[in-house]
C-alpha positions in Angstrom: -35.4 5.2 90.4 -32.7 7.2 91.5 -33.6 11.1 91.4 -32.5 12.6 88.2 -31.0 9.8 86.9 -31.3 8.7 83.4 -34.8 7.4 82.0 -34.1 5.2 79.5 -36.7 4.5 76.3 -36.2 2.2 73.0 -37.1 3.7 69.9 -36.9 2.7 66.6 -36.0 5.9 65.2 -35.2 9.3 66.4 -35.6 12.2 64.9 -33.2 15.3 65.7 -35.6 18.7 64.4 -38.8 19.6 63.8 -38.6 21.8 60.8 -40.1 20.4 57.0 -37.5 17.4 56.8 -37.8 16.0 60.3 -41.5 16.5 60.6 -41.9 15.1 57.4 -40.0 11.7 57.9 -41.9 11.8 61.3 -45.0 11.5 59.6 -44.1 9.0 57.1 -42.8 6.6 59.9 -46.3 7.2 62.0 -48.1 6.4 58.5 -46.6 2.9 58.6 -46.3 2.4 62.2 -42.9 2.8 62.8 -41.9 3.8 66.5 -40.1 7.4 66.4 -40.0 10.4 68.0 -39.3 13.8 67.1 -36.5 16.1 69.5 -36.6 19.7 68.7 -35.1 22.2 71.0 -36.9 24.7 70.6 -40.6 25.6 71.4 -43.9 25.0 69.2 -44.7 28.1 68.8 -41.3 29.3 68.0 -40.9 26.3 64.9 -44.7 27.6 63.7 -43.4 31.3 63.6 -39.9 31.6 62.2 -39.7 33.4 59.0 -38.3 31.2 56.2 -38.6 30.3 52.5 -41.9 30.2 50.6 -41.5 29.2 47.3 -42.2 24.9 46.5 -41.9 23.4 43.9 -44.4 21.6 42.1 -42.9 18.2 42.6 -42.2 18.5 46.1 -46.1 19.3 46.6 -46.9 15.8 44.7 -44.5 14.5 47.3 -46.1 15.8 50.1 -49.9 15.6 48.5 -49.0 11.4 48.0 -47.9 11.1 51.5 -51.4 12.7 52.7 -49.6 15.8 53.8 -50.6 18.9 51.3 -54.5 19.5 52.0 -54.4 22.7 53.6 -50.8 23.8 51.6 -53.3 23.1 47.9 -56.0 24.8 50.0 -54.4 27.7 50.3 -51.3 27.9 48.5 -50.8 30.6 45.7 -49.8 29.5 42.2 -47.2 31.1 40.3 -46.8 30.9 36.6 -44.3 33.7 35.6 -41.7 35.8 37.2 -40.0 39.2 36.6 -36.5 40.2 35.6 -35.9 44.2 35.5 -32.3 45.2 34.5 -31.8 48.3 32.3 -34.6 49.9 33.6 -36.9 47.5 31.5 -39.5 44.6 32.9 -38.9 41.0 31.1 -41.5 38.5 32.3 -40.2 35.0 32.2 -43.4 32.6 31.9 -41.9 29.2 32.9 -45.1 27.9 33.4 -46.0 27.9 29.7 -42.1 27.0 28.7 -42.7 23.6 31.0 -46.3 22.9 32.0 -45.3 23.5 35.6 -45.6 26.2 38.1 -44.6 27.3 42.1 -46.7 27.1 44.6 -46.4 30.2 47.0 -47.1 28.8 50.7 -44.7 30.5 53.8 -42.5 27.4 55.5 -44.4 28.4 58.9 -47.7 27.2 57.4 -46.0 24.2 56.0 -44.5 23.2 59.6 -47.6 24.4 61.5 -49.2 21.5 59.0 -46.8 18.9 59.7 -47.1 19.8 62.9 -50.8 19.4 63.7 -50.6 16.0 61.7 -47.7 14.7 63.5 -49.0 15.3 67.3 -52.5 16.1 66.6 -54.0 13.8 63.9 -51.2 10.6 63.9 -50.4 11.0 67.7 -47.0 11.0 67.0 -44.4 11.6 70.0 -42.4 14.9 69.6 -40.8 16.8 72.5 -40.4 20.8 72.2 -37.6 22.4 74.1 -35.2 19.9 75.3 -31.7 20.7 76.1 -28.5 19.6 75.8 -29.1 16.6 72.9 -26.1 14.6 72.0 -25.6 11.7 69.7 -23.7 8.4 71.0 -22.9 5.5 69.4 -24.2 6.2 65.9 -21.2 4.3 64.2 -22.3 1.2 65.8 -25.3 -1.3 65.4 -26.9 0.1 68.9 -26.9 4.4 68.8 -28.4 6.3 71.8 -29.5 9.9 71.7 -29.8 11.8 75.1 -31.2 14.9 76.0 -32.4 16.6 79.0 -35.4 17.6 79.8 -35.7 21.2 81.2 -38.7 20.9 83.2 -37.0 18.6 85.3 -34.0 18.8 85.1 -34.1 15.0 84.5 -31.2 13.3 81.3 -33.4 11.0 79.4 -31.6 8.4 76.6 -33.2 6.6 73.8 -31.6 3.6 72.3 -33.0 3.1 68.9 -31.7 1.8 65.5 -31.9 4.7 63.5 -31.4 9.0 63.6 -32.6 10.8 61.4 -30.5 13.8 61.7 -32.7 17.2 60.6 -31.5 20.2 63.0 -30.0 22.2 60.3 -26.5 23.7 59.6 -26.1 24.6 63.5 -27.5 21.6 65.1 -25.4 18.4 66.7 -26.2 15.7 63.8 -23.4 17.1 61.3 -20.8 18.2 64.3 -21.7 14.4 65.3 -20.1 13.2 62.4 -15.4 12.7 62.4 -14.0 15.4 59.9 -11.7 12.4 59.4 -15.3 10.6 57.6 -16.7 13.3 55.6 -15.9 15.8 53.4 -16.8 19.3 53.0 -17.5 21.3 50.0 -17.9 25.2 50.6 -18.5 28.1 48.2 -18.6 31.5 49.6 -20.5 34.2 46.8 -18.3 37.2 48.7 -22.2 39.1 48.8 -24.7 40.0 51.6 -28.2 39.5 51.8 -30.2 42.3 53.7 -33.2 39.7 54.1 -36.3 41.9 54.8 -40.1 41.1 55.8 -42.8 43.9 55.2 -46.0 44.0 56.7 -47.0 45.4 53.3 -49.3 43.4 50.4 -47.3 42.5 47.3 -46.2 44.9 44.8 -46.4 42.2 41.6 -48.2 39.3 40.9 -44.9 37.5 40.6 -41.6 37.0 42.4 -39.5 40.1 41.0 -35.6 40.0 40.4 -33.7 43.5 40.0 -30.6 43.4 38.1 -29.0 46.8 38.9 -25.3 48.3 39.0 -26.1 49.0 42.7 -26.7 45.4 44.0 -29.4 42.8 43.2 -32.5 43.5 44.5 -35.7 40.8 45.1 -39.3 40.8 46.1 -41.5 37.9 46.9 -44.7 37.1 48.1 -45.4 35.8 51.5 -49.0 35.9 52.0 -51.6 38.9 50.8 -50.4 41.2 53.5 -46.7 40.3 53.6 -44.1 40.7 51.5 -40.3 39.0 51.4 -37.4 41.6 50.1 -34.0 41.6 49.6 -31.3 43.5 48.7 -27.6 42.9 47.8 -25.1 44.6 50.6 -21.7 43.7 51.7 -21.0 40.4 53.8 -21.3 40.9 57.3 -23.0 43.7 57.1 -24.9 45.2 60.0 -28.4 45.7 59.6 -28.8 49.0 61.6 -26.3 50.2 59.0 -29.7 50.2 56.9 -33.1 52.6 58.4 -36.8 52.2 57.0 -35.8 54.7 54.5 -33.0 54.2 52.8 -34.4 50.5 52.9 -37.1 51.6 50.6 -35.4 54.3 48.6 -32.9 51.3 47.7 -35.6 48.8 47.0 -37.3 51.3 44.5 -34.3 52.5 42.9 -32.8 48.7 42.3 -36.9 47.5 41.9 -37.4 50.4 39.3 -38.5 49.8 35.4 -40.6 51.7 33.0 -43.9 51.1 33.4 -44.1 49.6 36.6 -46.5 50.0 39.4 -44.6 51.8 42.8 -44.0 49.4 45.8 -46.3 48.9 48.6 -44.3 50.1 51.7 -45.1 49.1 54.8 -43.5 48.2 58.2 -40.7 46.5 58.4 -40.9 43.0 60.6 -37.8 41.2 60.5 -34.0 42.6 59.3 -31.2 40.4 59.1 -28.0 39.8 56.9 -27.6 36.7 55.2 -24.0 35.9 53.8 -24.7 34.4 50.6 -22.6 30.7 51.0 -22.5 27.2 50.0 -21.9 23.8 51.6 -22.6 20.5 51.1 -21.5 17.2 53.4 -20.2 13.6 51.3 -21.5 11.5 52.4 -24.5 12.2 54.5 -24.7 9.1 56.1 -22.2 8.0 58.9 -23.1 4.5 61.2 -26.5 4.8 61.5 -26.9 8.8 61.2 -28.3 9.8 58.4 -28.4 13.7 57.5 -31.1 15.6 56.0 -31.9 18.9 54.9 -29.3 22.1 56.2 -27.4 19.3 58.2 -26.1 17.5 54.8 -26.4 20.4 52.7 -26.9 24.1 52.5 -27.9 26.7 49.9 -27.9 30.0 49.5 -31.4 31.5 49.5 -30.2 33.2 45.6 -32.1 29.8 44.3 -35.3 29.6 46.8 -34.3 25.5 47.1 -33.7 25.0 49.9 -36.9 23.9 51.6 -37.3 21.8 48.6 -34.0 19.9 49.0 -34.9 19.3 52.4 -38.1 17.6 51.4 -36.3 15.7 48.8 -33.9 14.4 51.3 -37.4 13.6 53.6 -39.0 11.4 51.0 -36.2 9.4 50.2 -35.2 9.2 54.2 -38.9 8.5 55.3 -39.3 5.5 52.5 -36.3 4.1 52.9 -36.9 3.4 56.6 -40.2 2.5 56.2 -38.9 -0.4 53.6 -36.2 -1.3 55.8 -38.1 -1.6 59.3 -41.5 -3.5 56.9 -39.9 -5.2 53.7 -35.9 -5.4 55.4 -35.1 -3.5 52.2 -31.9 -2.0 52.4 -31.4 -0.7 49.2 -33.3 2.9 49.6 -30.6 3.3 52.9 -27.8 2.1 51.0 -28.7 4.5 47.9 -29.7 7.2 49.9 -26.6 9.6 50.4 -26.3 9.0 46.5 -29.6 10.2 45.6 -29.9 13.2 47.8 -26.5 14.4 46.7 -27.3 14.0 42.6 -30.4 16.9 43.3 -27.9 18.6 45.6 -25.5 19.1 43.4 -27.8 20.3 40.5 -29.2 22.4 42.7 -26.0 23.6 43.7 -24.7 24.8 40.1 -27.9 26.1 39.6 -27.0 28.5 42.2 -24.1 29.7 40.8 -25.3 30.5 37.6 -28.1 32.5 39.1 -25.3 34.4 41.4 -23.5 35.0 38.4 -26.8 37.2 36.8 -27.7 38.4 39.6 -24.8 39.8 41.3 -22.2 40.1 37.9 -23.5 43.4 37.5 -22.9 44.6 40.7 -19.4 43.2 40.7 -17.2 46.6 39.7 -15.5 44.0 37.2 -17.1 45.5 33.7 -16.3 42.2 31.8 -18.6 40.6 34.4 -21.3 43.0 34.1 -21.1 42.6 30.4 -21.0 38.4 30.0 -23.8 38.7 33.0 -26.6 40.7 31.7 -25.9 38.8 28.0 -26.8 35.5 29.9 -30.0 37.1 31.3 -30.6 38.9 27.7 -30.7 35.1 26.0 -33.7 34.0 28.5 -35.4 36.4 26.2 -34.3 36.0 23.2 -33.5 32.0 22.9 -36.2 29.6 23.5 -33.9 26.8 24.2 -31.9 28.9 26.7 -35.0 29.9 28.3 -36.5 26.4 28.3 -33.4 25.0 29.8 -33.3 27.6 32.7 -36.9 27.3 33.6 -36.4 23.4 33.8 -33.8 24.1 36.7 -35.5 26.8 38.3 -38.4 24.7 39.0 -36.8 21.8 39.9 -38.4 20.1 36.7 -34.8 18.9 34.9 -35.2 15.2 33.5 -34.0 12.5 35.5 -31.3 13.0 38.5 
C-alpha cells in the first residue's frame, strides 16, 4: 500500500456521532449483529463530560430499559413527581405525576453517554473511533454511499463503503449540510430571548425543577446531580456572558427565584456560563438517499421544553429497529415510515415549546396584553383540572398516540 493512501473498509452501517442517538442505534445494531461503526470527532472523555440536558422521560427510559441499556440510569436516576411555578411572588406546585401516573427521571446526559458508551466498546465490542478529522459523506443518494475521514494519528484518509449512515452529529455536524437545500425543507422559529445557561457546583435548592415567572425575565433551576445544580435566566439574544459576574448572577436568580415561603438558594461556584439563543428548527424530510438524520441533525429544540434528548432517543429507537428489520427480516417498512414517525413527535414537541415560551417569557415581554393572557394560561394549570391534565400529558411526553 501506497503511504497515506486511502484504507478502504465495508460496513454495513455507519454512524456519524457518538452522543445518546448515535450510541444508541450503535448498540441496537451490535445487539443483532449488524456490522457498524461509530465516527465521533471528538475525544471520549470530552463526549463523557459535556454539560447537557438531564431531564428523561419516562417512556424513553422503557425504551432504553427494553433495549438492555438503562441499568445504571434506574440505578441511579432520581425520580421526579412534581414541579414548581413561582410568579407573583407565590409557589404553585404542579404534581403531574398524580395528574398521569407518570414521572421524570432526573439522570445528567454525561452519565447516559458514559453508559452507552461502556456498553458499546466495552461490553458489545462495538467499533467506534474518537477524534477523527475531516469526515465527509459521498454518495448517500445512491445505492453504494462512502463515508471518509482521516485519521489524525496518522495522518492517513480512511473510507468506508457501507449501505447505510446514520447521521447523529448534531445541528453543526456534516450529515444535515450533506443533504441539497434543493431536497429539504427547513422550518425555523426564532423566540427573540437569551438563555444565560448556568452550572453551580452547589446542591439543589428544591426537590423539584423550579420555573420563575417574573417581569424581569424567566428564571429556572434544575437538578443535576446532589452537588450540582442547572440555572437559567432569561437575558437578551446574543448576549455576552461576562456581561453577567457571580453576583449579579445570584442576586438575579433570587430575585426572579423568589416566593413567600421559600427556602433561599444554595450558592455555589459557578462551572460553566454560556448564552443560549432560544430557536427552533426542524429538517422535512430527514431522510435523503440512504442518509438518514437523527436527533439535532433533523431537528432542534429549544432547551424552554427539556426534549430534546428525548427526541433524539425517539428518533434512535425507531432508526436502530428499522435497520435491524431491514438488514434481518428485509423489512422496509420501519425505513420507509421513519422520517414520518420521527417528525409526528417533533412537531408536538415543537408546539409544545411555544406554548411554554409563551408563559414563560410573556411576562417579560414589555407588551402588557402579553403579560396579562400569559400568566392567565399559567393561572388555569391551577385552577382547571382538564387544563392541567392536558399540559402535564405534553410535558412528559405521555400525549396519546402520535
Amino acid at each position: 500500500m501506497i503511504p497515506h493512501s486511502p484504507s478502504e473498509e465495508r460496513r454495513t452501517v455507519v454512524v456519524i456521532g457518538a452522543g445518546p442517538a448515535g450510541l444508541t442505534v450503535g448498540n441496537i445494531l451490535r445487539a443483532a449483529a449488524v456490522d457498524c461503526v461509530v465516527l465521533e470527532t471528538e475525544s471520549r472523555e470530552f463526549v463523557e463530560t459535556r454539560p447537557r440536558a438531564g431531564v428523561i422521560e419516562e417512556w424513553a427510559v422503557r425504551g432504553l430499559e427494553q433495549r438492555g441499556l438503562a441499568d445504571a440510569l434506574l440505578a441511579g436516576a432520581q425520580v421526579h413527581s412534581a414541579c414548581e411555578f413561582r410568579f407573583d411572588s407565590e409557589r404553585f406546585r404542579f404534581d403531574y405525576a398524580a395528574l398521569t401516573g407518570r414521572h421524570h427521571y432526573i439522570y445528567p446526559q454525561p452519565l447516559l453517554v458514559t453508559d452507552l458508551v461502556r456498553e458499546y466498546a466495552d461490553v458489545r465490542g462495538g467499533d467506534i473511533r474518537f477524534g477523527v478529522r475531516d469526515v465527509r459523506l459521498h454518495d448517500v443518494d445512491s445505492d453504494r454511499p462512502t463515508v471518509s475521514y482521516t485519521d489524525p494519528a496518522t495522518g492517513r484518509r480512511h473510507v468506508l463503503h457501507c449501505a447505510f449512515v446514520a447521521g447523529c452529529d448534531g445541528a453543526r455536524g456534516v450529515s444535515r449540510d450533506t443533504v441539497p437545500d434543493a431536497r429539504t425543507r427547513m422550518s425555523r422559529q426564532d423566540y427573540g430571548v437569551g438563555w444565560l445557561a448556568l452550572l453551580a457546583q452547589a446542591p439543589p435548592s428544591s426537590d423539584c425543577v423550579l420555573f420563575g415567572v417574573h417581569p424581569d425575565g424567566f428564571a429556572g433551576h434544575m437538578a443535576r446531580g446532589p452537588e450540582v445544580t442547572r440555572y437559567y435566566l432569561q437575558c437578551p439574544p446574543g448576549d455576552d456572558p461576562q456581561n453577567w459576574p457571580h453576583d449579579r448572577i445570584w442576586a438575579e436568580l433570587h430575585e426572579r427565584l423568589g416566593a413567600e415561603g421559600a427556602p433561599p438558594l444554595n450558592e455555589g461556584p459557578l462551572v460553566e456560563k454560556r448564552v443560549l439563543d432560544m430557536h427552533n428548527y426542524v429538517v422535512e424530510p430527514m431522510v435523503f438517499g440512504r442518509l438518514f438524520l437523527a436527533g439535532d441533525a433533523g431537528h432542534l429544540t429549544a432547551p424552554i421544553a427539556a426534549k430534546g434528548m428525548n427526541l433524539a432517543l425517539h428518533d434512535a429507537f425507531l432508526l436502530g429497529d428499522a435497520l435491524v428489520a431491514h438488514v434481518t427480516e428485509d423489512d422496509d417498512s420501519g425505513l420507509d415510515g421513519y422520517s414520518h414517525a420521527s417528525l409526528r413527535r417533533v412537531w408536538d414537541y415543537q408546539e409544545f415549546s411555544g406554548f411554554l415560551s409563551d408563559i414563560y417569557h410573556g411576562t417579560a415581554s414589555g407588551d402588557p396584553f402579553l403579560a396579562g393572557t400569559s400568566l392567565a394560561r399559567l393561572r388555569r394549570l391551577f385552577t382547571s383540572t382538564a387544563a392541567a391534565t392536558a399540559f402535564a400529558e405534553q410535558y412528559l411526553g405521555a400525549a396519546a398516540a402520535f
